[in-house]
N, C-alpha and C positions, 0 to 999 in steps of 0.2 A: 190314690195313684201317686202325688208329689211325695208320699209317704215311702210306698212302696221303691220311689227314685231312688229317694237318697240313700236307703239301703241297698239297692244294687251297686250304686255308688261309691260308699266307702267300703263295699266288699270287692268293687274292680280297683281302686285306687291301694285296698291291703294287699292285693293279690300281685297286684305289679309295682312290688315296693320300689324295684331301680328304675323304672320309668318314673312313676312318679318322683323320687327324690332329684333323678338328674333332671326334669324339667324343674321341680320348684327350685332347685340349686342355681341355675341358670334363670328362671327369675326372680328371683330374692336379689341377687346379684346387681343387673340391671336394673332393678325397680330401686333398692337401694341407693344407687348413684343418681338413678334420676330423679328421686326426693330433692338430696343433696343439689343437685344442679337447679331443680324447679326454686327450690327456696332462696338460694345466690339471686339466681335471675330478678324473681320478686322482689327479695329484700334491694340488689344493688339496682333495681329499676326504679322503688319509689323513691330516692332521696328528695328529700325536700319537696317530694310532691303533695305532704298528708300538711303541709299550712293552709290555715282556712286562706291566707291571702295568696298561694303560690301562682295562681295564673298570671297575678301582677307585680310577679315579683324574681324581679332579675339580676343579674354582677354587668356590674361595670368594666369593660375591660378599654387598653388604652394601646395605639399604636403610636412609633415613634415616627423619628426621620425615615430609616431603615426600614421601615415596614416591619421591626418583629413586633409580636403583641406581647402583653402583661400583665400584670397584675397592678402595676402599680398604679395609684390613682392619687392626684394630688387633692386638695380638701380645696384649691380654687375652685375645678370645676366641679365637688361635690356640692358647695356653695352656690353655684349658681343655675345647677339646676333645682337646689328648694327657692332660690329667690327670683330666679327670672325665665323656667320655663314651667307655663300653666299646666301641662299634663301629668308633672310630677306632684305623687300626695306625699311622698317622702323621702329622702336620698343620703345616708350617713356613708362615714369610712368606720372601718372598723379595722384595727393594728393589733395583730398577732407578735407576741413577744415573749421570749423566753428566759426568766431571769437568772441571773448569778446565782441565788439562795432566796428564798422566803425565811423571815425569823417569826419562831411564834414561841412564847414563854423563852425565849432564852436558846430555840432551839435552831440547828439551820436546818430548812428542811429543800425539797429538792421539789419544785412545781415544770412539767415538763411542757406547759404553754400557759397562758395567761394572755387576756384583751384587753384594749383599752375600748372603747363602746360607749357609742353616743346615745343620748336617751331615747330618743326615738327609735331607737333599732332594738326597746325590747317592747313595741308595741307593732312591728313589722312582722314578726316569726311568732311561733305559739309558744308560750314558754307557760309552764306550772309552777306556781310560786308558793313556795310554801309559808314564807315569811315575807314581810314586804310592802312594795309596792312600785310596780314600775312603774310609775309617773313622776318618783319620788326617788327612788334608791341610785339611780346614777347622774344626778338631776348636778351635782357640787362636788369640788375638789374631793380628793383622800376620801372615796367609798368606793367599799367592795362587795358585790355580787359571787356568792359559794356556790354549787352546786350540793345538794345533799353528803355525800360521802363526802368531799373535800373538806367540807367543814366538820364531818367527823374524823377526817384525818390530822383535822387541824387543833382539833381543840376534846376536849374529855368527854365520851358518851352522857347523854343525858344532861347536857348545860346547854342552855341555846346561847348560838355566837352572837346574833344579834348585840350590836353594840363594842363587842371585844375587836383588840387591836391587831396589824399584822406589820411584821416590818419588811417591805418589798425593797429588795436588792439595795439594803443597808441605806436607803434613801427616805422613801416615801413612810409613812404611816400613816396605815388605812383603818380606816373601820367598817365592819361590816355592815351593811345596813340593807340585805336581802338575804335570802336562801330559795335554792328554788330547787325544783326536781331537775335528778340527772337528765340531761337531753338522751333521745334516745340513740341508739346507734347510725340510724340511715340519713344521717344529716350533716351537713358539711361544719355546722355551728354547733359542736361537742364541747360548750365552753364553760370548763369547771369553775373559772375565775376571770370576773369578768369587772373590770373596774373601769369606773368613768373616766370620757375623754378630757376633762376639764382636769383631771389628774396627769393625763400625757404632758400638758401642757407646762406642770413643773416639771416633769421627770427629765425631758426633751426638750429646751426652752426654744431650741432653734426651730422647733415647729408652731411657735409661737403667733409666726404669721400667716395666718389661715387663709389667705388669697393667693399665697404660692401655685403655679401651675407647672411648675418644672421638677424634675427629679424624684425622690418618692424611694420606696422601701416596697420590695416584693410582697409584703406581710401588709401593706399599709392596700388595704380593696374596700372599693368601693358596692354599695348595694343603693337599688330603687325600688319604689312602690309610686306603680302609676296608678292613676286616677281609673276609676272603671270607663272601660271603652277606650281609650289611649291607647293606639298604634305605637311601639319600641319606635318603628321608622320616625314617625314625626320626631320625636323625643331626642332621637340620636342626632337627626337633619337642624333642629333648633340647636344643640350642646355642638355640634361640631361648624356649624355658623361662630359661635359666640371663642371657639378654640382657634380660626384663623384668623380674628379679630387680638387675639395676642400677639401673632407673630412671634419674635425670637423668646417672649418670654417664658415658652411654654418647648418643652422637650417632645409633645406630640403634638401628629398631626389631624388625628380622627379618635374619638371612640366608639363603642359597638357596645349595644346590650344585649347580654345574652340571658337567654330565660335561664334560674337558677337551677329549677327542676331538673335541666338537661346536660348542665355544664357537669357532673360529676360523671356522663357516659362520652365527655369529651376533652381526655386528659391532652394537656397540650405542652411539652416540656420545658416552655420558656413560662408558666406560669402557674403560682406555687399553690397549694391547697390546704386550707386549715383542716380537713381530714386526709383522705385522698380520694383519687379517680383512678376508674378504669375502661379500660377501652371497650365502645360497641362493640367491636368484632370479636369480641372476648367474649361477650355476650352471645352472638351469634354460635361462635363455635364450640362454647358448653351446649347449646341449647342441640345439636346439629350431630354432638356426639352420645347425646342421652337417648334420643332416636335411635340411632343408628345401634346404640347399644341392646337396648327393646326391640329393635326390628332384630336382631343375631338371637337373641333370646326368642323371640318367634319362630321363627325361623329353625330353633332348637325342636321347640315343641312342635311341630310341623312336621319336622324330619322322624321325632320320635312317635310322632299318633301314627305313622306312616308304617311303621314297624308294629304299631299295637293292630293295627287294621287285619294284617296279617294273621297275625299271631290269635286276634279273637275270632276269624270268621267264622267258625261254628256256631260260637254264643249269638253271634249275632244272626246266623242262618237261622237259627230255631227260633228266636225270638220274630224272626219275618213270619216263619212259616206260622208260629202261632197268634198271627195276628197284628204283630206289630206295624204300625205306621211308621214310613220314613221321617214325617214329622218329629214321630216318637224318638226313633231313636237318631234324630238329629239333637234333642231337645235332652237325652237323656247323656250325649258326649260332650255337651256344652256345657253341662248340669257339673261332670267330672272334672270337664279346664276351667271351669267359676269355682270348685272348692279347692284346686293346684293353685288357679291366680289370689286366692283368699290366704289361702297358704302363707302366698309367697310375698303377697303384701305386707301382711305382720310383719314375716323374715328381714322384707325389705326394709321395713318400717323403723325395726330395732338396728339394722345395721345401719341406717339414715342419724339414728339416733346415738350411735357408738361414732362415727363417724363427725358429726357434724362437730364438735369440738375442735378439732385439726383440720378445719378448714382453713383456719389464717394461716398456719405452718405449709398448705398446701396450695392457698391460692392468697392473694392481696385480698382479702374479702373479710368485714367485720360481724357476719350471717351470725355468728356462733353467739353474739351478745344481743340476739334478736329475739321477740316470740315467736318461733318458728312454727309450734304446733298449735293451730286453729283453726276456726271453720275453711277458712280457703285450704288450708292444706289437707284437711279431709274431704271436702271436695274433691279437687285435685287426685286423690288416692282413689275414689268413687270411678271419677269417669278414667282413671287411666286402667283402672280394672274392669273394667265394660271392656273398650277400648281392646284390651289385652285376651280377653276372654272371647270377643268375636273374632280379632286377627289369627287367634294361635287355634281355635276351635273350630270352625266354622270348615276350611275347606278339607280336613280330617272327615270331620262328621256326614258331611256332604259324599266324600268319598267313601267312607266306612257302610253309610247306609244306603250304598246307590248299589251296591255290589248284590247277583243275582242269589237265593237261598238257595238254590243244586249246586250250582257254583262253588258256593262257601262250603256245602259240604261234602260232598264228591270227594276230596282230602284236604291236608294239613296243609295247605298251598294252593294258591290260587293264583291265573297269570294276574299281574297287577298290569295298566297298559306304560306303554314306554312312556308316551309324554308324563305318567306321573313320575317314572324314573326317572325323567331328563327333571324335570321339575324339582325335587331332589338335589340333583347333582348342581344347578344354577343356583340354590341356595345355599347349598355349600361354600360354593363359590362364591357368593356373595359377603357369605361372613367371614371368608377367609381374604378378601380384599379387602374389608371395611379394617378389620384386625392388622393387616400391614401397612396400610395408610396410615395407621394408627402408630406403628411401630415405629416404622421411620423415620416417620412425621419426630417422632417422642426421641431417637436417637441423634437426628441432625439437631433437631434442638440442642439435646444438653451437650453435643460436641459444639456446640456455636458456645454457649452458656461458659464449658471448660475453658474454650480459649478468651474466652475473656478475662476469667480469673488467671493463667498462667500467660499469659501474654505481657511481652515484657515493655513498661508504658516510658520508658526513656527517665527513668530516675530510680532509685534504691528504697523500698517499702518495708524491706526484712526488719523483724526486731522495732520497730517503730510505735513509742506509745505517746500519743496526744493528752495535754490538757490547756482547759482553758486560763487567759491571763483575765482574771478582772482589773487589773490598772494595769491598759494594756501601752501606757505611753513612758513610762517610768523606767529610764535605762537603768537606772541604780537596782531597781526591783531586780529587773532582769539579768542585771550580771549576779546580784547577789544571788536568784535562784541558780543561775549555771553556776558560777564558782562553787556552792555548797554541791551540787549533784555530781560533778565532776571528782572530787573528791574521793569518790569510791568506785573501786575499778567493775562494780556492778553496770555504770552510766558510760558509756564510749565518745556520745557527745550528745549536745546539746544546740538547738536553733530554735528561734522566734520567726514568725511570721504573722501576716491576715490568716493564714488558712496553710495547709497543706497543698503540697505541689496537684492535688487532683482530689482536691475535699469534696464533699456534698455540698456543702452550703458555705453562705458569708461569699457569696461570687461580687463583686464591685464591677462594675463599668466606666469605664471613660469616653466621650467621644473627643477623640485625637484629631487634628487638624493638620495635614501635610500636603504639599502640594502633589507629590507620587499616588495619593489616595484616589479612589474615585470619589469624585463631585467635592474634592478635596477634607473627605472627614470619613473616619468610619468610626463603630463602637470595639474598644476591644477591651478586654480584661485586666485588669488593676491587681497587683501583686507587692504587697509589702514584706520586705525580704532584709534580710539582718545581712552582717556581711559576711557570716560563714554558711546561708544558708544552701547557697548552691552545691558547694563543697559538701556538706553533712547527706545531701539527696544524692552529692553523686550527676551532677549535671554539667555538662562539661561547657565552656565559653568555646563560639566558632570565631570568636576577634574581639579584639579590644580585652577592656580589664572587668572586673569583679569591682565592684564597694569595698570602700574604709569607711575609717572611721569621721577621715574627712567632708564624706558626704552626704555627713545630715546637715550642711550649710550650702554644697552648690544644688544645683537644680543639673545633677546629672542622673538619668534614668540608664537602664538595660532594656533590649527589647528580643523577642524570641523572631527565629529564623521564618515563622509564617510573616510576622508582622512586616518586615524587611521585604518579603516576595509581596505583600500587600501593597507596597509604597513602590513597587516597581523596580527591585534592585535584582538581578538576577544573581549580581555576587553579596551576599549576606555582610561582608565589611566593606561592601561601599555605603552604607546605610551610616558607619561612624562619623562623629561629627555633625550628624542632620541635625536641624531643630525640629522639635516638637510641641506642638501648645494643646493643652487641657486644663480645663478646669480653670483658664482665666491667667498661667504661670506659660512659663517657655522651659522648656527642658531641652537638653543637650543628651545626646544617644551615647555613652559611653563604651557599651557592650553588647554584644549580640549571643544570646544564649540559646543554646540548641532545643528544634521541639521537643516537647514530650505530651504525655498526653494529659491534656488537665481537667478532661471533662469525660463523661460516660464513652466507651468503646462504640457506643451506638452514632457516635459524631466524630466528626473529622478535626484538624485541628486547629486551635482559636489564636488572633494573634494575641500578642501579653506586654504589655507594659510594667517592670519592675521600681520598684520606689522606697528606699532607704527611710528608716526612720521617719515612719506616722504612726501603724497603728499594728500594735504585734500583738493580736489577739490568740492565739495559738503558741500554746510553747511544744515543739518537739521533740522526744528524748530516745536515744536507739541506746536500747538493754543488751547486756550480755545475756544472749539466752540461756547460758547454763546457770546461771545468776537472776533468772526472771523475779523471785518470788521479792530476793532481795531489792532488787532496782524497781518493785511496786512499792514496797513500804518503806524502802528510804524516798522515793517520790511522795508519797502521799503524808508522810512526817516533814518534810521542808515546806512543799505547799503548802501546809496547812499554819507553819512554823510564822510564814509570809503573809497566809489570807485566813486567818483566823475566822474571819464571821463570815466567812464564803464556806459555798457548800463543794467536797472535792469529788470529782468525779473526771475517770481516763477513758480510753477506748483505743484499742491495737487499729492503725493504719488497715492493714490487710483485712480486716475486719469492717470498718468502714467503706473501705472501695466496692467488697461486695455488698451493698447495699445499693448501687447502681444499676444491680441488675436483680432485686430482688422479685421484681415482678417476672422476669423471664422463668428466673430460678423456682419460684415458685407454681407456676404454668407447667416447667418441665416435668417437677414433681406431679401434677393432679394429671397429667398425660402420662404417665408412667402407670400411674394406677389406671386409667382408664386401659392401658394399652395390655398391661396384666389380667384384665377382669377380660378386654376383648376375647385374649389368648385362652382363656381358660373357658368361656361361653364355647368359642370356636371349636375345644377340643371335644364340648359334650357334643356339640353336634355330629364330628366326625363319629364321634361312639355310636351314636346312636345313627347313623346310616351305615357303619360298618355291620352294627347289628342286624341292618335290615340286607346287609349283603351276606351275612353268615348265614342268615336261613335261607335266602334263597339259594346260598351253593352249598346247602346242610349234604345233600345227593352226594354232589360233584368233590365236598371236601370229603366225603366218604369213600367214593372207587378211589381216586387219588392214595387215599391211604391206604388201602388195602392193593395199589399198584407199588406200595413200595416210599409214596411221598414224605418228607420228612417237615420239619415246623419253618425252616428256610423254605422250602416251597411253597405251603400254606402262607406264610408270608407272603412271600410272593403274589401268592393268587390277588390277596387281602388288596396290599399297596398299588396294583396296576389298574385297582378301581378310583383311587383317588389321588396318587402322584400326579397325574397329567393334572385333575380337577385343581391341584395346587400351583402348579405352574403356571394355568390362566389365569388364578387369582393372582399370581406374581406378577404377570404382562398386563394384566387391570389398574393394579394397585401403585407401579413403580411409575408410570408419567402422573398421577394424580396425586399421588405424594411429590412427585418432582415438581413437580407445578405450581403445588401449594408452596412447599419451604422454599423456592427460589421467590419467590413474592414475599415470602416473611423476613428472608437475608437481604432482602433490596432493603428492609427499613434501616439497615444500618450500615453505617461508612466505614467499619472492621469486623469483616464477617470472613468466615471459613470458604474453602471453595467447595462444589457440590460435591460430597465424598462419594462416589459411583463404588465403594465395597462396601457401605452401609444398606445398599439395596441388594448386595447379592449375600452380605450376612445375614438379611432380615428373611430372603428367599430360602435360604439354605435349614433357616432355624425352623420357621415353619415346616418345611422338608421333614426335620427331625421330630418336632414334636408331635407330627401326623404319624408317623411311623413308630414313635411310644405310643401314642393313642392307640393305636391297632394293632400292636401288640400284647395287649391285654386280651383284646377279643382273641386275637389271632393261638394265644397259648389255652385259649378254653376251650377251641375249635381242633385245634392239635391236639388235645388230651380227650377230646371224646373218642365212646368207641367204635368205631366206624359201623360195626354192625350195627348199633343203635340208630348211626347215619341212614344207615340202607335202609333199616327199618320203618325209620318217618315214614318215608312217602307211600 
């Protein structure tokens, strides 16, 4: 009998090649993206959960005066919690840094992070050693810890490094003295190069004194391993006892342990990540639209078995009459959607497969460097094809085989009853609201996304290419590098800074002391600025003067127009003249320079303290564009001219700032595709209900034509069945998408206003594409020949 199935089976599934293909099309489709999303979720859910020691093992984070939180963690209080609180079995810092150059054989090469790491912290994480010993390889000065590949990037295939030297940032020389397997991707500790802290110690002498509790390095985090049974609470309630017993020695006033396992689903913008994070709700709303995407794809097949019901009643009237059980032929249409969802699982399988590659060009996610394919994930494939195969089967087959045998054969047509009509029609509906929620949702986005990028941030970015100074205090250096580039009218000019007027990173803080402040101090932002650099950005002074050359000897600062409304001046040059003290110095206010935007679009704006001659880490050079290739290789011939055993490396300004928004940009991308794959599910569906509206008006689209009807009427007939069903998906779909993206543009302090023609674009387009969809049917329906119409029935 199971024999005799599967033969009628791929004899019904040959015979109705366009059912069959538009349902597996439409799930290949969906089951495809839902792989892709199942395996993100999975992968970006376990980070650091697969340590044997993770339940006890958490990041240190630290709050200040201010209440913001961070990263930074001073080695006082890593100190004292290994020596003076009982619940901790272990507590290191570990400082992310990224060097000038690595030299190996003579050569410079280019390392894009590198730790300094205390011994105990490679007996805290699971790490696979190939060579070694961690109780032993970061135990003393000058050793370094490879990671597999690095050390064969480092050194010649087939020689083990063990023992060979490395020259880090023309300082240190290391020796290797481990090798270990790459870490794998789902862990926040990716650390190819990993050198003892007893080495920081030279590198950085002024960290020398390891009781420090004040200030600290974003890069400089702390980690714990408590004792089994140890409540975090106890743990933190003893550390932050022992942190008010500092008083002013200490820059914070509590810390908090957060279990590690979780901090990478809890990105938080003031504190930094040796890989990255992403936000739960990001989780949430992949997961939310892989659904929703499978239920439209349902919802395909539904609409389509609904038209094959029709279409087979005979086959199926005779098969009653001779015998067959409802059972049977419920068992034998479930038989036909298990070999379509089989199908379409492969399908889905291999485009999961073609797919998953481009997931980090489409989402912040590092899935693609995972094992993605194994027993969980075929699991996973198992029960969503169950799953798939009762949703999209079941109430077809229940309908198909409930229907009477005179009924079915009496003619070509049987009444179907209305509620399964209307049923029908609300699924339609349904996936034509999920599909513009979708749209929307994906259009407001990348207009929020564009105006970020064209939005003008109160200083000149055109033309602008950054490199680093490694002797960043050296005015001789640095005029002799402008004097030489200046020379060639490829270079327009030239500025030194800390950073770019709105860099990613290298941000400094100060907490400033004024009596206008509240609680007389706040933190604000540190900007070392040369004295043409305001000029070069294009930023204009709202009073007072600019820096010379005179004032790398007084202690006169600039300060930006927020910082002034901070101190309580409502006119920005009554602020001249104020004193100011940080950092232990008085500064005098010489300047008041206009905001602009120095931090992500997503924040509002910070106040800034400017400061002549410290530290010009950043050289910036604006190219004549028609001159680009030249103004790169005369920059990278004098750099190199200057820092010969430095390694050179640029990056375009405009370039760099979108990188502040790379996770938005990225999200609008993988909603674009979600929103395309909706649109296109959506349209088989309408196909396949328009179909099941052709034959029911196969009669009516016959006298019609033989009264004279033309294919503009038959149109007609076609669209007045599902125009309106579009417009309530319209009225469904536009407060649920307004709802959502007004709660997505509250996260940010420059966002677009709610654009009210992006819902009647999105209304209107839907409109159109229903109306190409049915016009295919609609022109097969106009070319038949009405006699043949009259004849059916």
């Amino acid at each position: 009998m199971f024999r005799n199935n599967i033969i009628a089976t791929l004899r019904s599934l040959k015979r109705n090649r366009t059912y069959t293909l538009i349902n597996m099309l439409g799930l290949s489709l969906s089951i495809g993206i839902a792989i892709v999303i199942f395996m993100i979720i999975r992968f970006e859910g376990s980070f650091d959960a697969w340590h044997k020691n993770a339940p006890r093992l958490y990041q240190l984070l630290a709050y200040d005066k201010f209440e913001g939180i961070n990263s930074h963690i001073p080695q006082g209080a890593i100190n004292a919690l290994k020596d003076k609180i009982s619940g901790v079995e272990k507590a290191v810092n570990v400082y992310g840094f990224t060097p000038s150059v690595i030299k190996v054989n003579g050569e410079n090469l280019k390392q894009e992070r590198s730790y300094f790491v205390q011994p105990d912290f490679l007996q805290m994480i699971d790490i696979q050693w190939v060579e070694g010993s961690p109780a032993t390889a970061l135990s003393q000065p000058y050793q370094v810890v490879l990671d597999e590949p690095t050390a064969k990037r480092f050194f010649k295939p087939g020689e083990s490094a063990i023992g060979k030297t490395i020259l880090y940032d023309n300082t240190l020389n290391l020796t290797v003295s481990g090798i270990i397997k790459e870490m794998p991707a789902n862990t926040q500790f990716r650390m190819p190069m990993m050198m003892s802290y007893a080495s920081l110690l030279k590198y950085m002498e002024w960290y020398k004194d390891e009781n420090y509790w004040g200030g600290g390095d974003s890069w400089f985090q702390g980690f714990v391993l408590l004792k089994p049974g140890v409540k975090p609470a106890t743990v933190e309630l003893a550390l932050n006892q022992l942190t008010k017993q500092r008083g002013e020695h200490t820059n914070y006033t509590r810390f908090q342990l957060a279990h590690l396992s979780e901090q990478h689903l809890n990105p938080n913008p003031e504190i930094d990540f040796f890989n990255y994070a992403i936000p739960r709700w990001l989780m949430y709303t992949l997961t939310s639209i892989g659904i929703f995407l499978l239920l439209i794809a349902c919802i395909n097949f539904i609409n389509m078995a609904s038209v094959q019901a029709i279409q087979r009643n005979k086959a199926t009237g005779i098969r009653k009459i001779l015998g067959s059980s409802r059972a049977w032929l419920i068992g034998q249409f479930l038989l036909e959607t298990a070999f379509i969802v089989t199908g379409a699982l492969v399908i889905g399988s291999l485009l999961a497969y073609l797919l998953l590659p481009y997931t980090g060009q489409l989402l912040h996610t590092q899935v693609a460097e995972a094992r993605n394919w194994n027993t969980t994930t075929f699991l996973f494939l198992a029960v969503i094809g169950g799953v798939l195969t009762g949703l999209s089967g079941l109430y077809p087959a229940i309908m198909l085989s409930g229907f009477q045998p005179t009924q079915m054969l009496r003619s070509r047509f049987f009444s179907i009853p209305t509620k399964g009509f209307s049923l029908r029609r609300m699924l339609v509906v349904t996936q034509f609201t999920i599909a513009l929620v979708l749209v929307i949702c994906t259009l407001i986005g990348v207009k929020q996304i564009n105006y970020f990028y064209h939005k003008e941030l109160g200083f000149d970015k055109a033309a602008v290419i950054t490199v680093n100074m490694p002797d960043d205090r050296s005015s001789v250096i640095r005029e002799r590098l402008r004097r030489n580039l200046l020379q060639s009218p490829a270079i327009s000019d030239v500025t030194f800074g800390l950073t770019t007027p709105s860099g990613t990173t290298n941000w400094w803080w100060a907490n400033v002391k004024h009596h206008g402040l509240k609680d007389g101090e706040q933190q604000w932002r540190q900007q070392f600025i040369d004295t043409n650099y305001l000029s070069f950005f294009k930023v204009p002074l709202v009073a007072g003067r600019g820096f010379n050359a005179a004032d790398s000897t007084n202690a006169v600062v600039l300060v930006n127009e927020q910082a002034t409304r901070d101190m309580g001046y409502r006119n920005a040059s009554q602020a001249l003249g104020q004193q100011l003290s940080f950092g232990n110095e008085q500064y005098t206010i010489g300047g008041i320079v206009k905001d602009y935007q120095s931090q992500s679009l997503k924040s509002g704006k910070t106040p800034h303290v400017y400061i002549y001659n410290r530290r010009f880490q950043t050289a910036c050079i604006r190219v004549n564009n028609k001159q680009q290739e030249a103004a790169l290789r005369l920059v990278e011939k004098e750099w190199k001219a200057i820092f010969p055993d430095y390694y050179f490396e640029y990056s375009f300004l405009d370039d760099e700032l979108k990188t502040f928004y790379g996770d938005e940009s990225k999200l609008a991308s993988f909603l674009s595709l979600f929103s395309i794959i909706g649109i296109i599910i959506g349209c088989l569906g309408v196909y396949g209900l328009v179909t099941f509206v052709c034959v029911r008006k196969t009669k009516e689209i016959g006298i019609r034509k033989v009264l004279g009807a033309g294919f503009i009427d038959i149109m007609a007939i076609l669209n007045v069945e599902f125009i309106w069903l579009i417009v309530i998906a319209f009225i469904m779909a536009a407060p649920i998408a307004g709802f959502i993206m007004h709660h997505f543009l509250q996260d940010y302090s420059n966002r677009i206003p709610m654009p009210w023609w992006i819902f009647l674009v999105s209304g209107i387009g839907a409109l159109l594409i229903t109306m190409i969809t049915i016009s295919f049917q609609a022109i097969r329906a106009a070319l038949v020949n009405p006699v043949k119409s009259l004849r059916s029935e």
